[in-house]
C-alpha positions as CSV (number, residue, x, y, z in Angstrom):
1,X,10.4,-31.1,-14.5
2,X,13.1,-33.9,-13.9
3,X,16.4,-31.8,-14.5
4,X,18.1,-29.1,-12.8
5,X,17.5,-26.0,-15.4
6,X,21.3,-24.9,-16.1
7,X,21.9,-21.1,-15.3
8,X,25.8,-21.3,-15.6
9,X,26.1,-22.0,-11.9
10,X,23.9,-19.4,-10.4
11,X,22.1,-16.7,-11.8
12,X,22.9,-14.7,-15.0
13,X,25.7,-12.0,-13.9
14,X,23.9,-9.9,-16.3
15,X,20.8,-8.7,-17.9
16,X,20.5,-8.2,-21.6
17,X,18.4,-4.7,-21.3
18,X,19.8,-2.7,-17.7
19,X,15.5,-2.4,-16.9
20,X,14.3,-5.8,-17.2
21,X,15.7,-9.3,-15.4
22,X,17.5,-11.6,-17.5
23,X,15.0,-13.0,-20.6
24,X,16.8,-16.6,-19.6
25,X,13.8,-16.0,-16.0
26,X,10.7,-14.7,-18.3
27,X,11.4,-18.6,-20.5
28,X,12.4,-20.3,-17.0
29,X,9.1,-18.8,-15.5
30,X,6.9,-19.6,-19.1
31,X,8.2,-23.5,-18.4
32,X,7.7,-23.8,-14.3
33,X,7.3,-20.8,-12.5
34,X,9.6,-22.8,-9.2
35,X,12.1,-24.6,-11.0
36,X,14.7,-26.9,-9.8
37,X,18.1,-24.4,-9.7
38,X,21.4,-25.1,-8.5
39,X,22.8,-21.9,-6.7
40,X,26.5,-20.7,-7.0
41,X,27.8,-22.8,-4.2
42,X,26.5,-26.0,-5.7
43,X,23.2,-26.7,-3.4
44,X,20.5,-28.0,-5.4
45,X,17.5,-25.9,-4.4
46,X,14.6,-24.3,-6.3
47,X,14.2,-20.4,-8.6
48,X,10.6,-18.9,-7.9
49,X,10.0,-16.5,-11.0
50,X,5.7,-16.8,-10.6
51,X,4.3,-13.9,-8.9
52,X,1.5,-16.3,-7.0
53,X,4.4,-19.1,-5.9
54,X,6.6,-16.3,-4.8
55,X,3.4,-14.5,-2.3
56,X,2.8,-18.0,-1.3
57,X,6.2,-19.1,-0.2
58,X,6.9,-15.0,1.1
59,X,3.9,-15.8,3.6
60,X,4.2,-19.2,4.6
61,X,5.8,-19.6,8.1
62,X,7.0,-22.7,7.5
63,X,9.7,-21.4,4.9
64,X,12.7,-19.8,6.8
65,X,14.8,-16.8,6.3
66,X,17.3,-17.9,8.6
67,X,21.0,-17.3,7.8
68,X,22.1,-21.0,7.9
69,X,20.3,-21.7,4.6
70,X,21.7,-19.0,3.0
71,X,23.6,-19.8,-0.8
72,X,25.3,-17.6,-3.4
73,X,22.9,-16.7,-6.2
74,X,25.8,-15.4,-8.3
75,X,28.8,-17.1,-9.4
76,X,32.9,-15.4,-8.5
77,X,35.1,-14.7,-6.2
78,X,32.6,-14.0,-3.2
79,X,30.6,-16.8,-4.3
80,X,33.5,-19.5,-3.1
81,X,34.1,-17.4,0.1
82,X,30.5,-17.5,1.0
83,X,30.0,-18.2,5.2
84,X,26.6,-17.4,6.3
85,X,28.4,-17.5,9.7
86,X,29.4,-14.0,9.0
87,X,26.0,-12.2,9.4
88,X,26.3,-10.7,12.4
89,X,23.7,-11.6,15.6
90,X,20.3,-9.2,15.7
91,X,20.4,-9.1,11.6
92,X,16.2,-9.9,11.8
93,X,15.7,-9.8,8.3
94,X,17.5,-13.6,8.9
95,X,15.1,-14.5,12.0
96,X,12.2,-16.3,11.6
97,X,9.5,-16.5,14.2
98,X,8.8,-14.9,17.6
99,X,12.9,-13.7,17.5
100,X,11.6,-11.8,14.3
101,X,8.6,-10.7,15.6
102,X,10.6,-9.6,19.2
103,X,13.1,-7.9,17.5
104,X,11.1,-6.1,14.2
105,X,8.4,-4.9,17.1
106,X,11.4,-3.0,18.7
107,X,12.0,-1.3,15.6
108,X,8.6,-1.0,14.4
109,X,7.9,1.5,17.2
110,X,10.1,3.7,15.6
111,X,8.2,4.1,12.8
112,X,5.1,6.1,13.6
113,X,2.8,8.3,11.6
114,X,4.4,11.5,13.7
115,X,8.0,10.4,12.9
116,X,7.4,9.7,9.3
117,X,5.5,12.8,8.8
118,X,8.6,14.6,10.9
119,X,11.0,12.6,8.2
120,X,9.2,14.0,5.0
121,X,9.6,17.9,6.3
122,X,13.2,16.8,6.6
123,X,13.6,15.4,3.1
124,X,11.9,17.7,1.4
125,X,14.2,20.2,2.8
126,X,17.4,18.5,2.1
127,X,15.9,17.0,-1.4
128,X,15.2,20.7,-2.2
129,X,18.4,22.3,-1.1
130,X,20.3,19.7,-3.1
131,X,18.1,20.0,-6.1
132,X,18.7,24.7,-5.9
133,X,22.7,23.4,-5.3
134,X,22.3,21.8,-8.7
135,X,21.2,24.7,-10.2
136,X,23.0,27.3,-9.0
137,X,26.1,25.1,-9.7
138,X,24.9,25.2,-13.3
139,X,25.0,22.1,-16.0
140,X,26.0,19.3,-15.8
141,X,25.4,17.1,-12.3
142,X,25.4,13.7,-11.4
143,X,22.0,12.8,-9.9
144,X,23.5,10.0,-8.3
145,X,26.4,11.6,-6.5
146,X,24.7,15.4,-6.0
147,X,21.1,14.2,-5.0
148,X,20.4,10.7,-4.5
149,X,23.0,9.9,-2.3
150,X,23.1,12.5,-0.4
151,X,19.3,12.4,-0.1
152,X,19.1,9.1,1.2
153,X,21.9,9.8,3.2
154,X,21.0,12.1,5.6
155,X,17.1,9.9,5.9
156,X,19.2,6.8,7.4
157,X,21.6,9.6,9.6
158,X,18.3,10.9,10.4
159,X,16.3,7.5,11.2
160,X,19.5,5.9,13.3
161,X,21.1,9.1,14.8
162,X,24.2,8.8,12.7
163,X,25.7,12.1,12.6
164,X,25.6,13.5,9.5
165,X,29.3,14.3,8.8
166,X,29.6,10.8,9.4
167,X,28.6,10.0,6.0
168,X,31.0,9.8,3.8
169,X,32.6,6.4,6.2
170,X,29.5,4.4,5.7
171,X,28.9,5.3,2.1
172,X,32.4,4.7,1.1
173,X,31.9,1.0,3.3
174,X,28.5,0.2,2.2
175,X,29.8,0.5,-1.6
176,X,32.6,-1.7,-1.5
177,X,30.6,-4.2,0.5
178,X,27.5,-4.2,-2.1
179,X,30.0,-4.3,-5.4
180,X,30.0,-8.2,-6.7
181,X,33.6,-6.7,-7.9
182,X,35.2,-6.4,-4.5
183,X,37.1,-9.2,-3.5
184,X,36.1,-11.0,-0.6
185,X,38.7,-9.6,2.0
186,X,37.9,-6.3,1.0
187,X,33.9,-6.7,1.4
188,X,34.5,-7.9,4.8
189,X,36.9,-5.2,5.8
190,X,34.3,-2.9,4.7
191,X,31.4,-4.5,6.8
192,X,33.7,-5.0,9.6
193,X,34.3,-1.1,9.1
194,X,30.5,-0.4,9.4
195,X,30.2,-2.7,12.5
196,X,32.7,-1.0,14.0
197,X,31.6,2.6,13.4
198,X,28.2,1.4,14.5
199,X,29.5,0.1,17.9
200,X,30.9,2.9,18.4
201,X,27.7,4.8,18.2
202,X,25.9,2.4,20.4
203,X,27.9,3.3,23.2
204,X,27.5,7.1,22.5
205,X,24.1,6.5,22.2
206,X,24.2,4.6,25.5
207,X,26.2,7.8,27.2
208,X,23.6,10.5,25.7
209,X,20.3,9.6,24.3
210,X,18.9,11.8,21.3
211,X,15.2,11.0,19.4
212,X,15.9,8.3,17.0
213,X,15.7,4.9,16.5
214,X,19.2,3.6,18.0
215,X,19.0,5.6,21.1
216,X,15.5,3.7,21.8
217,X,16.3,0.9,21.0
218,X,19.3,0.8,23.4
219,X,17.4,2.4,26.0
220,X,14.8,-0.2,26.7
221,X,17.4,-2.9,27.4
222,X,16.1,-5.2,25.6
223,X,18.6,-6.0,23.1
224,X,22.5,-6.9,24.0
225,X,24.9,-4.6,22.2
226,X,26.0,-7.2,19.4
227,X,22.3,-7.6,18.6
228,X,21.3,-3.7,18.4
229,X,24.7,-3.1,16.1
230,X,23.7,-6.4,14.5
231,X,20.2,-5.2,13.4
232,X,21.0,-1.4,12.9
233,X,23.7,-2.6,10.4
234,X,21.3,-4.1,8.2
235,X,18.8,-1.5,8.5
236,X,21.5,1.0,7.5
237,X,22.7,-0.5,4.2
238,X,19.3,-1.6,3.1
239,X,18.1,1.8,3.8
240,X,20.5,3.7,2.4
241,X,22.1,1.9,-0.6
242,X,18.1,1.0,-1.4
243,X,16.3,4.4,-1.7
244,X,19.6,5.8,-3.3
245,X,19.5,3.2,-5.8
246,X,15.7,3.4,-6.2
247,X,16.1,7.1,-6.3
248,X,19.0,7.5,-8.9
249,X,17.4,4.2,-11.0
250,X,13.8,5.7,-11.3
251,X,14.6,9.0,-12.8
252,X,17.0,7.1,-15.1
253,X,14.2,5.3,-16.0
254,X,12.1,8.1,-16.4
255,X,14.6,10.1,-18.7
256,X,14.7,7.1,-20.9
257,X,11.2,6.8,-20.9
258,X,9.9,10.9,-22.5
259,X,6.5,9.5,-22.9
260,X,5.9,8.4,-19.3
261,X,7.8,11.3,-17.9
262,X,5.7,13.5,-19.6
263,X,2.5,11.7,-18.0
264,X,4.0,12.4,-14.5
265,X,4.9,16.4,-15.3
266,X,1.1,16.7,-16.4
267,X,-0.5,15.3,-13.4
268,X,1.7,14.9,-10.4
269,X,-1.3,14.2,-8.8
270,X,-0.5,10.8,-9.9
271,X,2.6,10.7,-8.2
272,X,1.8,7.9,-5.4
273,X,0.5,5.4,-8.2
274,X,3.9,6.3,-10.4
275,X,6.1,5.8,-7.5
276,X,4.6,2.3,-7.1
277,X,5.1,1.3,-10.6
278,X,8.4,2.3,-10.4
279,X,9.1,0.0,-7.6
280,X,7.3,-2.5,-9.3
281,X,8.9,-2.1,-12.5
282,X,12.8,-1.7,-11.6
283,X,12.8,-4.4,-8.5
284,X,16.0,-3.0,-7.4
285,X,16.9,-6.3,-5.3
286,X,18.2,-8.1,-8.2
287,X,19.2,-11.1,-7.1
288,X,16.0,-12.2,-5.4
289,X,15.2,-13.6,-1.1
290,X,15.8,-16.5,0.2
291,X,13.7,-18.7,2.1
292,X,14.3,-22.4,3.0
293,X,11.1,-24.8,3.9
294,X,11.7,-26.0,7.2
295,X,9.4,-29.8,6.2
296,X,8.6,-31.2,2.9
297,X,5.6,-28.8,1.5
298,X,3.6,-28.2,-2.1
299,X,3.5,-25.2,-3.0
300,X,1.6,-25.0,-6.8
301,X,2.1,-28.8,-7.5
302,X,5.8,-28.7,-7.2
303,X,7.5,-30.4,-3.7
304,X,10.1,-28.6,-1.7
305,X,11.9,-30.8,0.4
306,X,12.7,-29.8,3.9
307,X,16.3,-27.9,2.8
308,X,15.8,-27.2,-0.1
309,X,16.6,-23.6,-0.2
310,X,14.2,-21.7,-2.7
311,X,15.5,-18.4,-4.1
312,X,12.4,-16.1,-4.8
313,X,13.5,-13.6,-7.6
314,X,11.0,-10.8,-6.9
315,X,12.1,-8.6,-10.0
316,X,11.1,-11.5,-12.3
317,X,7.7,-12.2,-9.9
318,X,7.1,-8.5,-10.3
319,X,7.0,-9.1,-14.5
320,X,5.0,-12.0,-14.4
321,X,2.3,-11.7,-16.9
322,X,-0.3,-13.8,-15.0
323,X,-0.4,-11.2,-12.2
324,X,0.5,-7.7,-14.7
325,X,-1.0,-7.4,-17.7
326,X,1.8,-6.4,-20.1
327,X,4.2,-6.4,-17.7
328,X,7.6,-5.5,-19.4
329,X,5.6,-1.9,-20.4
330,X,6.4,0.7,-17.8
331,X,2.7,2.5,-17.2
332,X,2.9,5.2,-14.6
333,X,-1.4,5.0,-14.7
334,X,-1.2,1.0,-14.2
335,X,-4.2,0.5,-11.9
336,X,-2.6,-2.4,-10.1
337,X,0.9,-1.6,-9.7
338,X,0.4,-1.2,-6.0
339,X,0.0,-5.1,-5.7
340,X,4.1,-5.9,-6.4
341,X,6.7,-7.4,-3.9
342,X,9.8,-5.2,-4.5
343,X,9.8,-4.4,-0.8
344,X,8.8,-7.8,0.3
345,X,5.9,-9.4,1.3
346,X,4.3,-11.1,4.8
347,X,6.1,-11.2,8.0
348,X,9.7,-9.9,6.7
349,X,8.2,-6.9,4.4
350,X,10.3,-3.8,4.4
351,X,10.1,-2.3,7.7
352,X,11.0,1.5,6.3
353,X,8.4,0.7,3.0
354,X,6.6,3.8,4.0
355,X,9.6,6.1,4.2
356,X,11.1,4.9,1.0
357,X,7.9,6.0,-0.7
358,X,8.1,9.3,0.9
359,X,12.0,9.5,-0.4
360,X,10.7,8.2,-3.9
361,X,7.6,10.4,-4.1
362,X,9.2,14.0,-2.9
363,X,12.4,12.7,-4.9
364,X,11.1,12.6,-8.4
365,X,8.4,15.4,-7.5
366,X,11.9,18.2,-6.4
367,X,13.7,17.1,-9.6
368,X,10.9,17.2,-12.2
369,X,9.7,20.6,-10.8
370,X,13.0,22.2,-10.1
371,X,14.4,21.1,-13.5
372,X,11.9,21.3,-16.7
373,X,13.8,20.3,-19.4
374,X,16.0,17.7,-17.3
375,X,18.0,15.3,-19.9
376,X,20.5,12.8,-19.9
377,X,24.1,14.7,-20.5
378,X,25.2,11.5,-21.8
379,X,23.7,8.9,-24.5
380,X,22.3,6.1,-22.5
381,X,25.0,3.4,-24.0
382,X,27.9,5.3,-22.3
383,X,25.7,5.1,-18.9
384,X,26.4,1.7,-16.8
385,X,23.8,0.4,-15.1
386,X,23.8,-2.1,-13.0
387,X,27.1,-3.3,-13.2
388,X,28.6,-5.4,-10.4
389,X,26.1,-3.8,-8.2
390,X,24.5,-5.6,-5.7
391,X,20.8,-3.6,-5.8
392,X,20.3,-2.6,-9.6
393,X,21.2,0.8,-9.6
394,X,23.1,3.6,-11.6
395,X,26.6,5.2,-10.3
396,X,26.8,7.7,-12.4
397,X,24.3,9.6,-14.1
398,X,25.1,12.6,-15.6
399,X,22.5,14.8,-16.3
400,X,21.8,18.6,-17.9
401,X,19.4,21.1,-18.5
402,X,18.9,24.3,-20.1
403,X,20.7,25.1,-23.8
């Protein structure tokens, strides 16, 4: 393992089936499962495709998430622009240590077993009035446009204490910044959009308090204004553009998949386990974490020099067939499905994981009951997925039902 393994300057910009990562990671994995890797930007770093390195480096303290070692995994336009000076301060998922902990214990609060069971009354409701809308509207719908955007929507409105007609500006903002398409300009006038919009609410917030997370937060002083914008930013778009792309991508996958989907219509009793291999399965975070060793360390043999910025590609971790036995097979039964890193793993694991289960589970559950004979309105070639998205997702996906 003497030479750089030659990606074209950066990951693949595509995938050769829209369900599984690139084939060029299964035969980089096969050889050396952290392999040297030269990101977009030139820095010679390392690509974790094992699922045991990728664990080990997740939960080692000594590897940091911080901003500063930060590099382009893709090749373009964005990819030369690239300043990690531009993530905003109180973004925690790019703190490492007691800052992360002080700031993710803030949040964390936020998060209780009363306000997630609150939360799942309030999606079932909307996830069901979206789902009779369909059908009283009649054949055909987008899934993406009429229920899992909307859906996931009003769960980060509800979570923050957006207001709800608010939507349509952080959607619209929060797709042009996640689209590898948009230029660089644009994707920062869109994030400097969302800042914006979220300052704004902080000092509504400030004025008169409601019962969510933001009005908390800014209540117990602990945070300056920059950081509480900071962090709420990043907990909006992963929240949002996330469970919508999880959402709209699963039942995709299901629609593709007749024999699975008839395994879940059987026995929804199963649904927790399916949900799982779902998330295991699609790894909607495409384009991997980062995390940069902070002093030389081994991890599996190999040596990761201190700045040597390892990106951990969790979608191919998650089809490693060392951890997953046949792991490119989509089993809704799998018995260990609940054992993959699509939401992160160790001290920087998704802070909303619960929540997006409860949007996944009562999700698929509304859609599959409301709609029995649910089908693609469309043959799957005509149906982009993935395309310069950021999070593996589907736009579009038309859908029908009845004759």
């Amino acid at each position: 393992m003497t030479e750089t393994i030659h990606l074209g300057n950066g990951l693949p910009p595509t995938r050769e089936r829209p369900l599984d990562p690139s084939d060029v990671l299964a035969q980089i994995r096969a050889q050396a499962p952290i392999a040297p890797f030269t990101f977009a930007d030139g820095h010679a770093g390392w690509l974790v495709t094992g699922y045991a390195q990728a664990k080990a480096i997740l939960t080692d303290p000594r590897f940091s998430a911080r901003a500063e070692y930060s590099h382009p995994a893709i090749a373009g336009e964005r990819a030369q622009s690239f300043n990690p000076a531009d993530y905003p301060p109180g973004m925690f998922s790019k703190m490492d240590g007691e800052e992360h902990s002080r700031f993710r214990k803030l949040f964390a609060g936020q998060f209780t077993a009363r306000r997630i069971n609150e939360l799942t009354d309030r999606i079932t409701e909307v996830a069901e009035g979206h789902a009779k809308a369909m059908l009283a509207a009649g054949p055909p719908a987008d899934l993406t446009t009429d229920f899992a955007v909307p859906v996931s929507s009003m769960v980060i409105c509800e979570l923050l204490g957006v207001p709800y007609e608010d939507r349509d500006r952080f959607e619209k903002d929060t797709a042009t910044f996640l689209n590898h398409a948009s230029s660089y300009e644009d994707s920062k006038t869109a994030i400097g959009s969302i800042y914006m919009f979220l300052a704004e609410l902080v000092q509504r917030r400030a004025a008169d308090p409601a019962d969510d997370v933001l009005s908390a937060v800014v209540a117990s002083g602990e945070l300056s204004a920059p950081e509480v914008i900071g962090a709420c930013l990043g907990m909006l778009i992963a929240g949002f553009e996330g469970s919508a792309s999880q959402l709209a991508l699963g039942m995709y996958t299901l629609l593709t998949n007749p024999e699975q989907q008839a395994v879940l219509r059987a026995d929804e009793s199963i649904m927790d386990n399916a949900v799982e291999e779902l998330l295991r399965y699609l790894s909607v975070v495409k384009d991997g974490t980062q995390r940069c060793p902070v002093e030389d360390l081994e991890i599996d043999g190999v040596l990761l020099k201190k700045g040597e910025t390892a990106l951990v590609h969790v979608a191919a971790a998650n089809r490693d067939p060392a951890r997953f036995a046949d792991p490119d097979r989509l089993d809704l039964r799998r018995t260990d499905a609940a054992g993959h890193l699509a939401l992160g793993y160790g001290p920087h694991i998704c802070l909303g994981q619960q929540l997006a289960r409860v949007q996944m589970r009562v999700g698929y559950g509304t859609l599959l009951r409301t709609f029995p004979d649910l089908r693609l309105a469309k043959p799957v070639a005509e149906i982009p997925v993935g395309v310069g998205m950021a999070l593996q997702g589907v736009r579009n996906l038309p859908v029908t039902w009845g004759r």
